[in-house]
C-alpha positions in Angstrom: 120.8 58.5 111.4 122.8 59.1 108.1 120.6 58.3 105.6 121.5 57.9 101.3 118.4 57.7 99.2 119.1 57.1 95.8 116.7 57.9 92.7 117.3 58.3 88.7 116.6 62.1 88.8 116.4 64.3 92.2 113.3 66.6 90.1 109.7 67.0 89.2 110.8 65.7 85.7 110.8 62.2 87.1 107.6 62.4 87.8 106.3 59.8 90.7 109.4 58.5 92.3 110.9 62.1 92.9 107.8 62.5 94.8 108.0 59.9 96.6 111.9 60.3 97.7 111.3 64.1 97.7 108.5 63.4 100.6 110.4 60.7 102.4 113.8 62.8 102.4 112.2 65.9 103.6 110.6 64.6 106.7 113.1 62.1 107.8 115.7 65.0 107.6 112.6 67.2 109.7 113.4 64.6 112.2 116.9 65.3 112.8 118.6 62.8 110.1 120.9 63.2 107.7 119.3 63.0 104.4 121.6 63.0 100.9 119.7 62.0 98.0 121.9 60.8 95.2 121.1 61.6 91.7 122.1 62.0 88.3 122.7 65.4 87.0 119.8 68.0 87.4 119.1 70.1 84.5 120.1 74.0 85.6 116.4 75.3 85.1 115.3 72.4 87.9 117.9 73.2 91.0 116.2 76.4 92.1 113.2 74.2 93.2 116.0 72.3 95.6 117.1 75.6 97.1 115.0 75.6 100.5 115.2 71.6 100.6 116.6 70.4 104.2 117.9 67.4 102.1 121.7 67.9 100.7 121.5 66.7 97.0 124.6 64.6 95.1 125.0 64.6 91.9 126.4 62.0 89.3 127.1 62.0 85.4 125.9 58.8 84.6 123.7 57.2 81.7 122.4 54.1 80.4 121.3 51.1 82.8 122.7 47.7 83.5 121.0 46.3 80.7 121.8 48.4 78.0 125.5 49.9 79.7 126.4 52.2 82.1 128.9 55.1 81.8 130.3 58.5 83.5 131.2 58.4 86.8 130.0 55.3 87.8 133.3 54.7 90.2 132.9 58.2 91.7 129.8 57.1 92.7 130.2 53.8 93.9 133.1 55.3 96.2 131.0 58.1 97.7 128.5 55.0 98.3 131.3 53.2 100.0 132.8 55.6 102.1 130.2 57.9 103.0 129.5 56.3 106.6 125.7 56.1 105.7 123.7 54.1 108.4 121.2 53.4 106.0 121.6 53.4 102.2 117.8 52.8 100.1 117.7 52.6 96.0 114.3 53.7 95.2 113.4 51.9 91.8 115.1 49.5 89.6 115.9 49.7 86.4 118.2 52.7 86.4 121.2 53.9 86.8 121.2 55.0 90.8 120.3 51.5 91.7 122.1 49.6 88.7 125.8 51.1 88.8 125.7 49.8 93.0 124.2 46.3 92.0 128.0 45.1 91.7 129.1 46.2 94.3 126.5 45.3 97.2 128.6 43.4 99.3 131.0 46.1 100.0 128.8 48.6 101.2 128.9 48.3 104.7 125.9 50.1 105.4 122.1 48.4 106.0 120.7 48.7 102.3 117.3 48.7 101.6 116.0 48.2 98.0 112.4 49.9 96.9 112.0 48.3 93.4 108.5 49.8 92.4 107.3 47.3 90.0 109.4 45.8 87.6 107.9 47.3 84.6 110.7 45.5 82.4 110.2 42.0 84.0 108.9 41.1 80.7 111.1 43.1 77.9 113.5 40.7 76.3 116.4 43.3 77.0 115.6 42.9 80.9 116.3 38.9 80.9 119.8 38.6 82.2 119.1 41.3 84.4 116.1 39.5 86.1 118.3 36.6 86.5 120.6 38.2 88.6 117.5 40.1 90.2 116.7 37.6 92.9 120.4 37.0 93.9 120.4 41.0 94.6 117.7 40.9 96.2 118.9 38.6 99.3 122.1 41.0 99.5 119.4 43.5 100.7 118.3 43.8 104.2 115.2 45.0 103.7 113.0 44.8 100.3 110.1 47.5 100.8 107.5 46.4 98.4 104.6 49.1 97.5 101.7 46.9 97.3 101.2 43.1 98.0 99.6 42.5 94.4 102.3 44.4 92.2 104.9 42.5 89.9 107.8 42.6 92.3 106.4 40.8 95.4 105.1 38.2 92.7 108.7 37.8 92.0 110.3 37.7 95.3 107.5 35.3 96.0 108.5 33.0 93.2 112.1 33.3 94.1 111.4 32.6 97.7 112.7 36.1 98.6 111.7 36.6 102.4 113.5 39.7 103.5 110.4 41.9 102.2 107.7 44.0 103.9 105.0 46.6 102.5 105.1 50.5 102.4 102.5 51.9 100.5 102.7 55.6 99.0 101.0 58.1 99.7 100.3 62.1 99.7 101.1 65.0 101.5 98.6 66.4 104.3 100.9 69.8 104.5 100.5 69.7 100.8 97.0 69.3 100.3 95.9 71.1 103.5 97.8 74.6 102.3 96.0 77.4 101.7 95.7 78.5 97.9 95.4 81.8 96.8 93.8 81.6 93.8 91.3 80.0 91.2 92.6 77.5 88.7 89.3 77.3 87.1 89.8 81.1 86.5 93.3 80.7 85.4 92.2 78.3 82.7 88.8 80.1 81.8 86.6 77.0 82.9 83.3 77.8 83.9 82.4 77.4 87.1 79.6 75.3 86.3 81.2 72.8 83.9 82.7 69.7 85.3 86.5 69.5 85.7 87.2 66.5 84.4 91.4 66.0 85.8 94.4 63.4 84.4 97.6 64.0 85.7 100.7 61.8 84.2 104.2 62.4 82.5 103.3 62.3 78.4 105.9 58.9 78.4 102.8 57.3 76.0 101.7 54.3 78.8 99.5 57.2 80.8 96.3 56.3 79.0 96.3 59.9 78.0 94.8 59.1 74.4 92.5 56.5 75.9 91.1 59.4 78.5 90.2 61.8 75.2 88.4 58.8 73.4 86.6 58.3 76.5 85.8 61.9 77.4 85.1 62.5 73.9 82.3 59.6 73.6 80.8 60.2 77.2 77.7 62.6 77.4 79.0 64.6 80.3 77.5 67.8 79.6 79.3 71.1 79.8 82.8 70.0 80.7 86.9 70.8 80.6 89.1 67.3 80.5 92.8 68.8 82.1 95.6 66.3 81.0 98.5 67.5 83.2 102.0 66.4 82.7 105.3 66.7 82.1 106.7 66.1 78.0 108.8 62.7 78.0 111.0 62.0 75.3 109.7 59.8 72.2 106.1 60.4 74.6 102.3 61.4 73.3 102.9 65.2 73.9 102.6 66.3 70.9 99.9 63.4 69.7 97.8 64.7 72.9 98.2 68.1 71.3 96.8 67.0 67.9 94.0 65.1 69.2 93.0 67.9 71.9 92.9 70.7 68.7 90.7 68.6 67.0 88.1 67.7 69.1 88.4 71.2 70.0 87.5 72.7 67.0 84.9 69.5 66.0 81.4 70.7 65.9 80.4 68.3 68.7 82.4 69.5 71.3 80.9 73.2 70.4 77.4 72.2 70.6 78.0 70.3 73.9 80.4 73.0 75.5 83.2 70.5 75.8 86.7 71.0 75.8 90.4 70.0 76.3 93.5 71.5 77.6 97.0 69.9 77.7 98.7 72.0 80.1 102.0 71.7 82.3 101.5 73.4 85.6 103.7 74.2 88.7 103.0 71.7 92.1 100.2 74.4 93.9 98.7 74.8 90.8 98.6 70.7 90.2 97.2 71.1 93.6 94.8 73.0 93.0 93.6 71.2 90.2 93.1 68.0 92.3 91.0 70.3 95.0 88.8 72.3 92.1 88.5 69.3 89.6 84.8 67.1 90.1 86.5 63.7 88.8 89.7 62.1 88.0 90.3 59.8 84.9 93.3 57.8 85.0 93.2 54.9 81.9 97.0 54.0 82.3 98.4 51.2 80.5 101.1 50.3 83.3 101.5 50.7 86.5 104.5 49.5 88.6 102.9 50.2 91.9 100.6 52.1 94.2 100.0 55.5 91.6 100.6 58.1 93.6 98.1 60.4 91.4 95.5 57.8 93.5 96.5 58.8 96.5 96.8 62.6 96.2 93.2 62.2 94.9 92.2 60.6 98.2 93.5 63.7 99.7 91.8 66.0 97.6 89.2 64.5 97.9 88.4 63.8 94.4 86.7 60.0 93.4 88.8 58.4 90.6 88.1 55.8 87.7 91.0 54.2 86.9 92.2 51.2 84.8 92.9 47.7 86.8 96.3 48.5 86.5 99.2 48.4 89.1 98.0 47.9 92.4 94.7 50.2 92.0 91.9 47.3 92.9 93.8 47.2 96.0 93.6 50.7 97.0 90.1 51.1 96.1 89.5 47.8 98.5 91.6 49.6 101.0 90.2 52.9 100.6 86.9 53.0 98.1 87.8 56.2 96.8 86.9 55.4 93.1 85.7 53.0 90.8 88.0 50.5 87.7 87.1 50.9 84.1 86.0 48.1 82.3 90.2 46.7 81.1 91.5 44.6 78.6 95.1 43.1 79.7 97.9 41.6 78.1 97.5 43.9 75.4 99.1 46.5 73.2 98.3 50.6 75.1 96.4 51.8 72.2 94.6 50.3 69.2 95.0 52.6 66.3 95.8 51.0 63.3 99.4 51.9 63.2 100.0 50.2 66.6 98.2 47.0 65.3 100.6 47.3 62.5 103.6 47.7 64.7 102.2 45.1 66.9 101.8 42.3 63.9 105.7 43.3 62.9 106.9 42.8 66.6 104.9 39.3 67.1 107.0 38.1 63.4 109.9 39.6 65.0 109.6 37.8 68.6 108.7 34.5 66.6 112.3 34.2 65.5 113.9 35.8 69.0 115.0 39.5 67.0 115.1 42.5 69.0 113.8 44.1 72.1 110.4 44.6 71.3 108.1 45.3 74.3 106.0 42.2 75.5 102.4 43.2 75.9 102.4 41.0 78.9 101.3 43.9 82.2 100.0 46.6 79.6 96.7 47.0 79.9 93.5 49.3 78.0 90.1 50.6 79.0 87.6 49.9 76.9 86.1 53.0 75.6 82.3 52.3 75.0 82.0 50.7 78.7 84.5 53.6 80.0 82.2 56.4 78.4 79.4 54.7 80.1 80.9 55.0 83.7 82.3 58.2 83.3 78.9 59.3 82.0 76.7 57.7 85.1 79.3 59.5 87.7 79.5 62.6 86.1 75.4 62.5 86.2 75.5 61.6 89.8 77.0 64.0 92.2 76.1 62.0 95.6 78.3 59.5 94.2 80.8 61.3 93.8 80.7 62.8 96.8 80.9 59.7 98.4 83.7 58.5 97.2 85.9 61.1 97.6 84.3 61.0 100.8 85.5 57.2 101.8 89.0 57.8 99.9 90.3 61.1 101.8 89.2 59.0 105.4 91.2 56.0 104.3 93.9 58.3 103.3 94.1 60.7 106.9 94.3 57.2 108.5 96.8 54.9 106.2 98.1 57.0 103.5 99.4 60.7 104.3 103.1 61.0 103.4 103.7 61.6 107.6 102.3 58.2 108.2 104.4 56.5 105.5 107.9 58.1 106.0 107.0 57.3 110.0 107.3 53.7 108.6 110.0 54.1 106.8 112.2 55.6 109.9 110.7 52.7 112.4 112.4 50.2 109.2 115.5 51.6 109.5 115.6 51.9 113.3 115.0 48.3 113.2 117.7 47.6 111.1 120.1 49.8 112.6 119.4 47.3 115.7 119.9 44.0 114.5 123.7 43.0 114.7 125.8 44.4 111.6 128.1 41.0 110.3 129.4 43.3 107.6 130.2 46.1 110.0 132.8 44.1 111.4 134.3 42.5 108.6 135.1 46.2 107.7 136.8 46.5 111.1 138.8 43.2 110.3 139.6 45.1 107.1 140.7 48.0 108.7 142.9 45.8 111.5 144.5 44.3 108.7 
């Protein structure tokens, strides 16, 4: 097969859904297909990390989305979509430019197109509305809509729209990946004893991780001696710097002295992020949104390392599937964080929506832990070490059965063999084209 995947940005900066395509791309094209990923331009210091990839990588200078504009070469693109003879052509994620600039034009590409729209997570922005009610209309154009989990946003939608070209792929993690040997000690990289708990959190610093809410949580929970690692990646207008701030403070407070506590904000490379899930005791992931089946869930699974997350995205649902971890006690519908100035901004934004000014973001799919009931949790598990222990015990069995990267992108190929089979009406209206 000649397969297009398409993605906002072809690198670790994008966090999740590079993953996920990265993964996909690289074993379908293991398989003997021919895998282009299309993305927009990749920073310099990012494209020696795509040097021994099997995938070949296009590049486009475009910005903006449909709702806000395109611009660069968005015809370029839409004629190497066209005429690139691609069997199968898949936009992973909506909402940006990869997937928006060929929303136009999806009747005229001729090959089977599969949509992977992770979520929705501007369903409810006021900026989103005319996109969304085009949204269902683009949808049908699709052969296939792959939907990550049967409880997220998106299959709510399709559901409403009576959308029934849809099935379910989850995500998952890598067994190469988290089966490699490591040569070397994070915990002795970072100076954490080897008897202190690693506490882990691993997200881009975009401000919606829960990254605050994980340091007023470890902060209030009587763990004992204990290191909280917030991994991630800066994002612009994020919580880096904030996270920074907080972490130096607590730091230096007497408490965390006297208890042996502390916190490190820390980007690392893949093996060492690796590592981290194999060496850490327990994973705290209080994100505000979701779109989908976290991925961070999954590679815990393989780890294994037990997780408490928020009831965000579709993480009841994997810990039904898989038990691996335990929610946090969540408010929803809310603003991420409480701090004064967000109550502030969020009493301005409710006088603003009241008379229909600006894009605000609707609180409607963000979500909070609550600290005092989080602490609590955290607290009991990190007392308990059979329980942890069994939970990362039930999660990495569910995962070798259901959720390795292998087992998904084996789905994914069977989805496009399937569609490759069924008759191609398009196909030969192109051949009419071509006769006349």
């Amino acid at each position: 097969m000649k397969i297009l995947h398409t993605v906002k940005l072809y690198s670790p900066l994008c966090g999740g859904m590079y993953e996920v395509v990265r993964q996909l791309s690289e074993w379908l094209a293991a398989q003997g297909h021919s895998v282009t990923v299309a993305s927009i331009t990749i920073p310099k210091e990012k494209k020696s990390e795509l040097t021994c990839s099997p995938v070949h990588v296009a590049e486009f200078d475009i910005k903006g989305t449909y709702a806000r504009g395109l611009s660069g070469e968005i015809e370029k693109y839409r004629r190497f979509v066209q005429d690139g003879d691609f069997d199968i052509v898949t936009n992973f994620a909506a909402q940006q430019a990869m997937t928006d600039a060929l929303l136009p034009i999806l009747p005229s590409i001729y090959a089977k197109k599969v949509f992977v729209p992770t979520g929705f997570n501007g369903l409810y922005l006021k900026e989103y509305r005319e996109y969304f009610k085009h949204m269902p209309e683009w949808m049908r154009q699709y052969d296939m809509n792959v939907i990550i989990s049967n409880e997220q946003r998106d299959m709510q939608f399709a559901k409403l729209h009576g959308i029934t070209n849809t099935t379910i792929i989850s995500n998952g993690a890598s067994r190469k990946e988290f089966e490699q040997h490591i040569p070397f000690s994070l915990r002795e990289k970072l100076s954490i004893p080897k008897n202190n708990l690693l506490i882990l959190h691993v997200g881009s610093h975009t401000g919606f991780k829960g990254h605050s809410r994980a340091i007023e949580i470890f902060s209030q929970a009587n763990t004992g001696p204990a290191a909280l690692l917030i991994v991630g990646n800066p994002s612009l207008s994020g919580c880096s710097e904030q996270c920074a701030r907080l972490a130096k403070a607590h730091n230096n407070s007497k408490v965390f002295k006297k208890e042996n506590k502390n916190i490190i904000i820390k980007q690392l490379t893949r093996v060492e992020i690796i590592a981290a899930y194999r060496e850490a005791d327990l994973f705290l992931f209080p994100s505000n949104i979701e779109g989908g089946a976290s991925i961070v869930l999954f590679e815990c699974m393989a780890a294994p390392l037990p997780f408490l997350t928020t009831d965000v995205g579709s993480a009841k649902e994997i810990i039904l599937q898989g038990g691996g971890g335990m929610l946090l006690p969540t408010e929803k519908d809310v603003p991420p964080e409480d701090r004064v100035r967000d109550k502030f901004k969020y009493g301005i934004k409710k006088v603003f929506e009241l008379f229909d000014i600006g894009t605000f973001h609707s609180n409607r799919g963000f979500v909070r832990a609550e600290v005092a009931g989080s602490a609590i949790i955290l607290e009991k598990l990190c007392r308990d070490k059979k329980q942890r222990e069994k939970l990362g015990s039930a999660g990495h069995q569910a995962w070798i059965e259901k959720f390795t990267w292998e087992k998904i992108a084996e789905q994914y190929e069977n989805l496009y063999d399937e569609l490759l089979e069924q008759k191609r009406p398009s196909q030969n209206n192109k051949q009419k084209e071509n006769n006349n």
